[in-house]
C-alpha positions as CSV (number, residue, x, y, z in Angstrom):
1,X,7.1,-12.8,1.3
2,X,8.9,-13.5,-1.9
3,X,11.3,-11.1,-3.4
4,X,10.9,-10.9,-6.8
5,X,14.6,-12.6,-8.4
6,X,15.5,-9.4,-10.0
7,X,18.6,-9.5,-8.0
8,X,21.3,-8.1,-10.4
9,X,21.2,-4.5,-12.1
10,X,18.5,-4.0,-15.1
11,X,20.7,-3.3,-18.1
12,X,18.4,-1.2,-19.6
13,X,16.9,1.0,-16.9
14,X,20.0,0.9,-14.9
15,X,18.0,0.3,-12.1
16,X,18.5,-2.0,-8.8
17,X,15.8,-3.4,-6.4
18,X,16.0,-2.4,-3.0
19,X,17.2,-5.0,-0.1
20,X,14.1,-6.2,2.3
21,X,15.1,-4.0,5.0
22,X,15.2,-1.0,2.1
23,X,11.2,-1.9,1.3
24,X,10.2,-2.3,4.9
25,X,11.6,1.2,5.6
26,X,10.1,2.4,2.2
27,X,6.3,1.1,3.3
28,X,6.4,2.8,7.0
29,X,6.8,5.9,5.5
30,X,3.6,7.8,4.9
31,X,3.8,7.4,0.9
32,X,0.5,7.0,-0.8
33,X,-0.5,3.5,-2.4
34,X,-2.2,2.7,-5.2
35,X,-4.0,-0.3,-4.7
36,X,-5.5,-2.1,-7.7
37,X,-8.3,-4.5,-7.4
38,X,-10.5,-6.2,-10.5
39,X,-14.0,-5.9,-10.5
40,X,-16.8,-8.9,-11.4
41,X,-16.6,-7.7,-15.2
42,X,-12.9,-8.0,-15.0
43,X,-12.6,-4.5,-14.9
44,X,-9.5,-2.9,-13.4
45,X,-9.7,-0.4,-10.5
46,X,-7.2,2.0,-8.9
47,X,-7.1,4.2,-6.3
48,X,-4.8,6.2,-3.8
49,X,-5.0,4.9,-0.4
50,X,-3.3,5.3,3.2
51,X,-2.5,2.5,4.6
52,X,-0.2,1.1,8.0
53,X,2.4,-1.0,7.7
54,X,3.4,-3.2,10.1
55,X,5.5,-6.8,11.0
56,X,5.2,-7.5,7.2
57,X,1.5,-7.0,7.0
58,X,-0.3,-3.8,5.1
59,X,-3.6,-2.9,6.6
60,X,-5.9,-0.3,4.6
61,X,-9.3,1.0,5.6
62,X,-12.2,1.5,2.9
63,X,-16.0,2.2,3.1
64,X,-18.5,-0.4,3.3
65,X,-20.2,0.8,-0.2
66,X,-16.7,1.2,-2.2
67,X,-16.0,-0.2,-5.1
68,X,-12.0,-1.3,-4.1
69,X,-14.7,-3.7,-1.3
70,X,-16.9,-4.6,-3.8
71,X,-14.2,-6.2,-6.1
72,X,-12.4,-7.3,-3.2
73,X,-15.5,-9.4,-2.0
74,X,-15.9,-10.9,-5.4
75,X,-12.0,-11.3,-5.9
76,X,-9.3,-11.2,-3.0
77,X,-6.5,-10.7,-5.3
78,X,-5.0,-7.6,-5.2
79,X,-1.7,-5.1,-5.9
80,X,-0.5,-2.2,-4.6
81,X,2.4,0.4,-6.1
82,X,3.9,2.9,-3.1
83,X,6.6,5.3,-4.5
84,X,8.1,7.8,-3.9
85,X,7.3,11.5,-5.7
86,X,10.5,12.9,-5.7
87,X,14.1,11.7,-7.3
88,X,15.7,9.9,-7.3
89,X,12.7,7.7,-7.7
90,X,11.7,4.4,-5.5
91,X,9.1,2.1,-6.2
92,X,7.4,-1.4,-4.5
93,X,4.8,-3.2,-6.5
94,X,3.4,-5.8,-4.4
95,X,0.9,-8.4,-5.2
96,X,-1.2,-10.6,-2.5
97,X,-4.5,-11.4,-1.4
98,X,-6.8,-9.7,1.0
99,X,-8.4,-10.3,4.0
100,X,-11.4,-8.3,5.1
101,X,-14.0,-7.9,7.7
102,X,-16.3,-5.0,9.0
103,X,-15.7,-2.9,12.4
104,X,-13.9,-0.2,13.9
105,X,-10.4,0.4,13.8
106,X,-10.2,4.0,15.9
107,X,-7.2,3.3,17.1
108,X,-5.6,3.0,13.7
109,X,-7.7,5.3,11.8
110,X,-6.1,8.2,14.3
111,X,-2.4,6.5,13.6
112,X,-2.9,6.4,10.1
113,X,-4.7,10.4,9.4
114,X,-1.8,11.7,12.0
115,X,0.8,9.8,9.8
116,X,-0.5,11.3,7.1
117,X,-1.8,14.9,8.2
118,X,0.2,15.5,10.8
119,X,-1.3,15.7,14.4
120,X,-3.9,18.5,14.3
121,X,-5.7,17.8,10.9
122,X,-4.9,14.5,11.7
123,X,-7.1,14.3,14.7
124,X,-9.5,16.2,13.9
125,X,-10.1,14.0,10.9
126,X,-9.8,10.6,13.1
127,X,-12.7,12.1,15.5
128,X,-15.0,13.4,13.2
129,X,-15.1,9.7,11.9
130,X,-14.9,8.1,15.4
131,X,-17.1,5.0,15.9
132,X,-17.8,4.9,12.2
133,X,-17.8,1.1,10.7
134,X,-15.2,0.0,7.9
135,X,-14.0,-2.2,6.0
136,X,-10.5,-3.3,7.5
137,X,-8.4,-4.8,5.3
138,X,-5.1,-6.9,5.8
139,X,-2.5,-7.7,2.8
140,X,0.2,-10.4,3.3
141,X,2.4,-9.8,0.2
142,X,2.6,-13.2,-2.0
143,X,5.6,-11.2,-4.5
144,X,7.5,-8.1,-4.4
145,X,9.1,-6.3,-7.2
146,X,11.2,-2.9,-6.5
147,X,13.7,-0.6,-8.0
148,X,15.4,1.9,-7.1
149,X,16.3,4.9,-10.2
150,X,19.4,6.1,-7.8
151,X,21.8,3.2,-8.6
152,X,23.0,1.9,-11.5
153,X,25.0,3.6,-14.1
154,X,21.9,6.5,-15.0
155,X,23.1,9.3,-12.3
């Protein structure tokens, strides 16, 4: 993974990027990414999406008829923003290529709709969807940009 070289404080935003242990704490927590992918026409696409992240690698899950797997199969290049909703505000923007293949993933289906349901909705959720094929989809970030609003001179 590089860190994008934004080491020192942006003069204008008053803004400082967060340390690598900072982003890996950042992208365990259940914040929703948007992940960006570019269609055949070049168009953009973006959508919210859950994903896991673990040992440097984000996994996401998608449908075998979506659009974020469509563009994906015709381009493997993709980005994904997490942030945080509330201030002071954190953000990752991280840029990589996919890898994809079709199965299950139960296991981390129920991982991922606990994370982000919590236990009860989250399991109903992961059973009513047991056995159901995906798309499973790994991310080894290429570049990472970040900044955090809560340093720097802006309180």
């Amino acid at each position: 993974m590089i860190l994008a070289s934004n080491a020192s404080r942006d003069a204008t935003l008053g803004t400082m990027p967060l340390s690598k242990d900072e982003i890996d704490e950042l992208l365990r927590q259940p914040n929703i990414a948007i992940v960006a992918t570019v269609g055949a026409d070049g168009q953009p696409h973006a959508v919210p999406t859950w994903y896991e992240y673990r040992d440097g690698e984000i996994v996401f899950l998608t449908g075998l008829r979506s659009r974020k797997y469509r563009n994906l199969r015709h381009n493997d290049r993709v980005s994904m923003c997490v942030d945080t909703k509330t201030p002071p505000y954190k953000a990752i923007v991280i840029y990589g290529r996919a890898v994809s293949e079709v199965g299950t993933d139960d296991d981390r289906r129920r991982r991922m709709a606990i994370n982000y349901l919590g236990e009860h909705l989250g399991s109903r959720y992961a059973d009513s969807l047991r056995g159901t094929r995906v798309v499973i989809v790994r991310v080894k970030p290429d570049k990472i940009t970040s900044w955090d609003y809560g340093r720097g001179d802006n309180p």
